[in-house]
C-alpha positions in Angstrom: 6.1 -27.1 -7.2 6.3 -27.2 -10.9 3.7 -24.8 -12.6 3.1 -25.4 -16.2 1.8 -22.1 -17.2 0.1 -23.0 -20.3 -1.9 -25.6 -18.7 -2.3 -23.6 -15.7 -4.8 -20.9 -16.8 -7.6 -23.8 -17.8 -6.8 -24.8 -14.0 -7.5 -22.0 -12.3 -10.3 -21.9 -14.5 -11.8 -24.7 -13.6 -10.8 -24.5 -9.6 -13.1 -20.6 -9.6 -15.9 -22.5 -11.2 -16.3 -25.4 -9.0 -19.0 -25.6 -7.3 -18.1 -27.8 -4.7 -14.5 -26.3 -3.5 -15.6 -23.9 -1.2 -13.8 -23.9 2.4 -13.7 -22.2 5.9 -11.5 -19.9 4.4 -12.3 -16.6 6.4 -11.4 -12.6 6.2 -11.3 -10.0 9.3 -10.1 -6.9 9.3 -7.2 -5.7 12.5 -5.6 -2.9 12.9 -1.9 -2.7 14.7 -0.6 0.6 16.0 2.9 1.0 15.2 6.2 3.2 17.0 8.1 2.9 14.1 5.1 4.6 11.3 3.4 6.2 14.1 0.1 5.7 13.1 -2.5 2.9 13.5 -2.1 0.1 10.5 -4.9 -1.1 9.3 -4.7 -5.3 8.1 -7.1 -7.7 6.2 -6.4 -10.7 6.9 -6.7 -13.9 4.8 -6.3 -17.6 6.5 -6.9 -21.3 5.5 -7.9 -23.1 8.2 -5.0 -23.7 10.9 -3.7 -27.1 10.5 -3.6 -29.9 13.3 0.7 -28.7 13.0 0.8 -25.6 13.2 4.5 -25.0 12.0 2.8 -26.8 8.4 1.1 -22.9 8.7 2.4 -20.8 6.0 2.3 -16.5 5.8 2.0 -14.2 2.9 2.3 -10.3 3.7 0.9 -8.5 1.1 2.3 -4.9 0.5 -0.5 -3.7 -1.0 -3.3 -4.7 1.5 -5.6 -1.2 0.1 -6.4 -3.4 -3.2 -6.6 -6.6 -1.7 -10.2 -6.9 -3.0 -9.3 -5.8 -6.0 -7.1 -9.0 -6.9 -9.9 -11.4 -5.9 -7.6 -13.1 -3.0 -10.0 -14.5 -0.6 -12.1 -15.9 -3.5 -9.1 -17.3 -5.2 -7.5 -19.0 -2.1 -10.8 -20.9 -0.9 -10.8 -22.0 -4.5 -7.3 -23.4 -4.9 -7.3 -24.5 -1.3 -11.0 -26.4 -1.2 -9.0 -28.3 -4.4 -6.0 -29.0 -2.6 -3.4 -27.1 -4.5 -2.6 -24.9 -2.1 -0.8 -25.4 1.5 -2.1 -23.6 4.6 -2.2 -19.8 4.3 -2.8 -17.0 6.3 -2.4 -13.5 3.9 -1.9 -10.5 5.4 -2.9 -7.4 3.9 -0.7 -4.3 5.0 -2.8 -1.0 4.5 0.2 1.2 3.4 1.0 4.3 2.6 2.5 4.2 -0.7 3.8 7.5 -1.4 6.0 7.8 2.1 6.3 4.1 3.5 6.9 1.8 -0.1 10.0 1.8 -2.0 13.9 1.6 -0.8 14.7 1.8 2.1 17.5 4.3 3.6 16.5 6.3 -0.1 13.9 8.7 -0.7 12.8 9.7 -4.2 12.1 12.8 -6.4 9.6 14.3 -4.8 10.0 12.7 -1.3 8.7 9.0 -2.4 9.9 6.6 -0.2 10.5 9.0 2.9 9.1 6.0 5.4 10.5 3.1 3.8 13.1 2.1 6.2 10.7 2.4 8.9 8.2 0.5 6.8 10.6 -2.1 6.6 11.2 -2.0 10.3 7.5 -2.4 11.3 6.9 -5.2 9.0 10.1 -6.7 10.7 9.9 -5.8 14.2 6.8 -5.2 14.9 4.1 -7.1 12.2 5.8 -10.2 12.3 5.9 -10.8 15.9 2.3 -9.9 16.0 1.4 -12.3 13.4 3.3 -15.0 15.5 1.4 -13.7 18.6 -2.1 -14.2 16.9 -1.8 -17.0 15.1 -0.1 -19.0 17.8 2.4 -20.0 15.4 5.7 -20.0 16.3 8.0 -20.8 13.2 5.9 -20.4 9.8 6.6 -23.1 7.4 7.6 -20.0 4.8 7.5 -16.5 5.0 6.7 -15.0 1.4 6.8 -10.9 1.2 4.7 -9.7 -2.3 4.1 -6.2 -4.0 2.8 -4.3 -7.0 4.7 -1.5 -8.5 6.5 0.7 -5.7 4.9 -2.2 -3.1 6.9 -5.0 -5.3 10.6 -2.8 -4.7 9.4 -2.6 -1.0 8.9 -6.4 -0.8 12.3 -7.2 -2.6 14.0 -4.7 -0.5 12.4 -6.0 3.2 13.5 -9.7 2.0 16.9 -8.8 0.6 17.5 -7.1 4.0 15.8 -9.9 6.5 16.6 -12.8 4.5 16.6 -14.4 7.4 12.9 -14.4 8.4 11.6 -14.4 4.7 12.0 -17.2 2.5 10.5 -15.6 -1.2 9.1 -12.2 -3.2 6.8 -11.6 -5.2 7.3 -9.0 -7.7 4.6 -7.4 -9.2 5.1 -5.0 -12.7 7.9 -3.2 -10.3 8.9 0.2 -12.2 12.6 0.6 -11.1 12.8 4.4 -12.9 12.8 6.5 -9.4 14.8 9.2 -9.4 16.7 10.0 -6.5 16.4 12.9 -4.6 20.2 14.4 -4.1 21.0 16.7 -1.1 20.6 19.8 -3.5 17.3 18.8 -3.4 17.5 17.6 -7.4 16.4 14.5 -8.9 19.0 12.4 -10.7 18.9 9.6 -13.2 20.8 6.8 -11.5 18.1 4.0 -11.0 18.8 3.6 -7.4 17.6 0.2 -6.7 19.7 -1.2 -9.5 22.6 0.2 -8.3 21.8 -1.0 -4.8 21.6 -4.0 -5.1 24.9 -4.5 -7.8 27.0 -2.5 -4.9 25.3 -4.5 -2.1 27.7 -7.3 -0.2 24.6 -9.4 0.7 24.1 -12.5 -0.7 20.8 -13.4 0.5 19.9 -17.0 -0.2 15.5 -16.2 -1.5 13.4 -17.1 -3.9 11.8 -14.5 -6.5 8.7 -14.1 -8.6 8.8 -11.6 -11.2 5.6 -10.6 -13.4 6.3 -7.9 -15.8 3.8 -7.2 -19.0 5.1 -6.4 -22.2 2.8 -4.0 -23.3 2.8 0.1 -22.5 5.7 1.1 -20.3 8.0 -1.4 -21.2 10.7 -0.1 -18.8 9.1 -2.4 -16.5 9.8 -5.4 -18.4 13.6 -4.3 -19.2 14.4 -3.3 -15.6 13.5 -6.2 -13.8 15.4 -8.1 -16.8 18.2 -6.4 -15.2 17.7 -7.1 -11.7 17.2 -10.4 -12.2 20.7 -10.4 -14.0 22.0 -8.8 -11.0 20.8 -11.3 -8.8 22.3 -14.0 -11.2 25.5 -12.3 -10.9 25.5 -12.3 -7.4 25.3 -16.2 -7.8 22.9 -16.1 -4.5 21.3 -19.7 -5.7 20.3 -20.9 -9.0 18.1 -20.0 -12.1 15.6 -22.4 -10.6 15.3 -19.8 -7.7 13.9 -17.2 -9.7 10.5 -17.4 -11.9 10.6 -14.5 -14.4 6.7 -14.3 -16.1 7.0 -11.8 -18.8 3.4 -11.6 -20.6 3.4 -10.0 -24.4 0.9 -7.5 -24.6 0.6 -7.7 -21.0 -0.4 -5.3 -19.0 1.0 -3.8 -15.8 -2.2 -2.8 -13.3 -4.2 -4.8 -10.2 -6.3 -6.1 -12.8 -3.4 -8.3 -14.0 -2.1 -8.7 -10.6 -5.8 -10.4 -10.6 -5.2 -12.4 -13.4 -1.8 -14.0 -11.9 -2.3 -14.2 -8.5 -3.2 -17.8 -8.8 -0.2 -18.4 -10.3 2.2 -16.6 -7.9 0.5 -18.6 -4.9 0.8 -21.8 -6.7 4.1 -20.8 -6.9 4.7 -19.9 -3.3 2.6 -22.3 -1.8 1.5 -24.8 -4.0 0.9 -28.6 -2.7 
């Protein structure tokens, strides 16, 4: 789908606002209990109704499933979808641990960040996914989008990079790429790990990406994933249509912006 931003803010506009959009768009909370994390994962889940296809069924996993509320996603998919912009969803919120389980996997950070990931990323792959596919009765998902804010958005790029063959896009969210990594000695560094990862990486995964980055306060934010998106150019993986940069002046990088685009990014993803 073709999103014209400028226009697209008196849209979503309107679609909150009306009166008459609401759905049967419901929200549960479920837990799974996984080997890899060891520990009971807690989910909020999101879904449009299921369609009369199921395979037309699409899945978001959401990184950052703690502030969920805090972006306004149920209230912003029964909007879109009781308007028909948006295709059948079901979002699922992963209750994380940020400090051990998001970030790079196979790295962990200055001050042991990132500790979990590769396990994360194994749980999400191995053992979330098939659960999804178990509960929802759905067999093959139309698409299989993976999104993230900050330390959750290098964790979604990284699980899609790595499984591009169950997930079809990422959403990056204001993803600060400035870990240091943690050396053997026990010292942080300055190489920016995931930047380097991904330039020395073989893998040419054929995805789509969505990168939001605001202009305003840290604006190593907004020059880093500048830089990965160059690298993903240069790995000539598709083409510039494949990737959706939305860098905001004066923006700024928090959930409360994450609120104010997540409309966007799902019209993106999943837009009729």
């Amino acid at each position: 789908m073709r999103i014209n931003f400028v226009n697209l803010r008196y849209l979503i506009v309107a679609a909150l606002f009306f009166s008459g959009c609401k759905t049967a768009v419901k929200q549960q909370e479920d837990k799974i209990y996984s080997r890899h994390l060891q520990r009971h994962v807690e989910l909020t889940i999101i879904n449009t109704p299921m369609p009369d296809e199921k395979s037309n069924m699409n899945l978001l996993l959401f990184n950052d499933g703690n502030d969920l509320q805090n972006t306004g996603a149920k209230e912003i998919i029964d909007s879109l979808y009781g308007i028909n912009l948006l295709q059948p969803l079901v979002l699922v919120g992963i209750h994380s641990n940020e400090k051990d389980e998001l970030g790079l996997s196979e790295i962990t950070y200055a001050g042991n960040t990132g500790s979990k990931a590769a396990k994360y990323n194994r749980f999400v792959i191995n053992e979330l996914y098939p659960f999804i596919k178990k509960k929802t009765g759905v067999r093959k998902f139309r698409s299989v989008v993976i999104c993230g804010y900050s330390l959750g958005g290098i964790s979604a790029f990284d699980i899609a990079w790595e499984n591009a063959d169950k997930i079809d896009k990422a959403g990056i969210f204001s993803v600060n790429l400035d870990y240091a990594r943690q050396n053997p000695a026990g010292i942080a560094d300055s190489v920016n790990i995931v930047l380097q990862k991904i330039k020395s990486s073989k893998k040419r995964p054929k995805l789509q990406y969505w990168f939001y980055a605001g202009e305003d306060g840290d604006s190593s934010i907004f020059k880093n994933s500048q830089a990965l998106i160059g690298i993903i150019g240069q790995k000539n993986t598709g083409t510039a249509a494949d990737i959706k940069f939305l860098p905001v002046k004066g923006g700024s990088n928090n959930m409360s912006a994450w609120r104010q685009h997540f409309a966007a990014f799902l019209l993106w993803a999943f837009g009729n």
